[in-house]
C-alpha positions, 0 to 999 in steps of 0.5 A, spaced: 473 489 497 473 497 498 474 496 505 480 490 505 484 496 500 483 501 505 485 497 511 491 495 507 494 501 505 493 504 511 497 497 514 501 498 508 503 506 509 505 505 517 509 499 515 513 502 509 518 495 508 512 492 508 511 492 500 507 485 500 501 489 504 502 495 499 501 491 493 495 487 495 492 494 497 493 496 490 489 490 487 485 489 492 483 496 490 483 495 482 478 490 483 474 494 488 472 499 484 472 495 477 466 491 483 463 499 484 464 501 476 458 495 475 454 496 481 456 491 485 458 494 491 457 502 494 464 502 496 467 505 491 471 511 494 474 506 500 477 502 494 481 508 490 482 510 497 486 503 498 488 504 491 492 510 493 495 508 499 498 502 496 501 506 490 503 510 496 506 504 500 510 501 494 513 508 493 516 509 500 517 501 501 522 503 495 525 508 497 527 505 503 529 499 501 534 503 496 536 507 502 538 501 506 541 497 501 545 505 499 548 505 506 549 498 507 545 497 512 539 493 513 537 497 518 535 503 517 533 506 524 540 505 526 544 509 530 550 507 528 
């Protein structure tokens, strides 16, 4: 579960409009450290660091999509 997160959140963050990805970061992250809090699985700190980046992810992805809709633009890296 701990590496899912983190792979997650790492994808999650690079891809900020992506909040789908961020999102499953974050629980991926909740169950892995419920996982390590019981002694299950070792990677505890893989699992609060996906958690981390998939609050991160969510904010950002967020903030973009109210800056895109602010503007009146879908796309945000525009130019014009």
């Amino acid at each position: 579960m701990g590496i899912a997160a983190l792979v997650l959140g790492i994808v999650g963050v690079i891809c900020c409009q992506s909040i789908i990805l961020s999102i499953l970061a974050l629980i991926f992250g909740v169950m892995g450290r419920k996982k390590a809090a019981q002694g299950l699985a070792t990677n505890g700190g893989m699992a609060t660091a996906g958690m981390v980046l998939g609050i991160i992810g969510v904010v950002v992805g967020i903030i973009v999509w109210v800056i895109a809709i602010a503007n009146g633009n879908w796309n945000v890296y525009s130019t014009n």
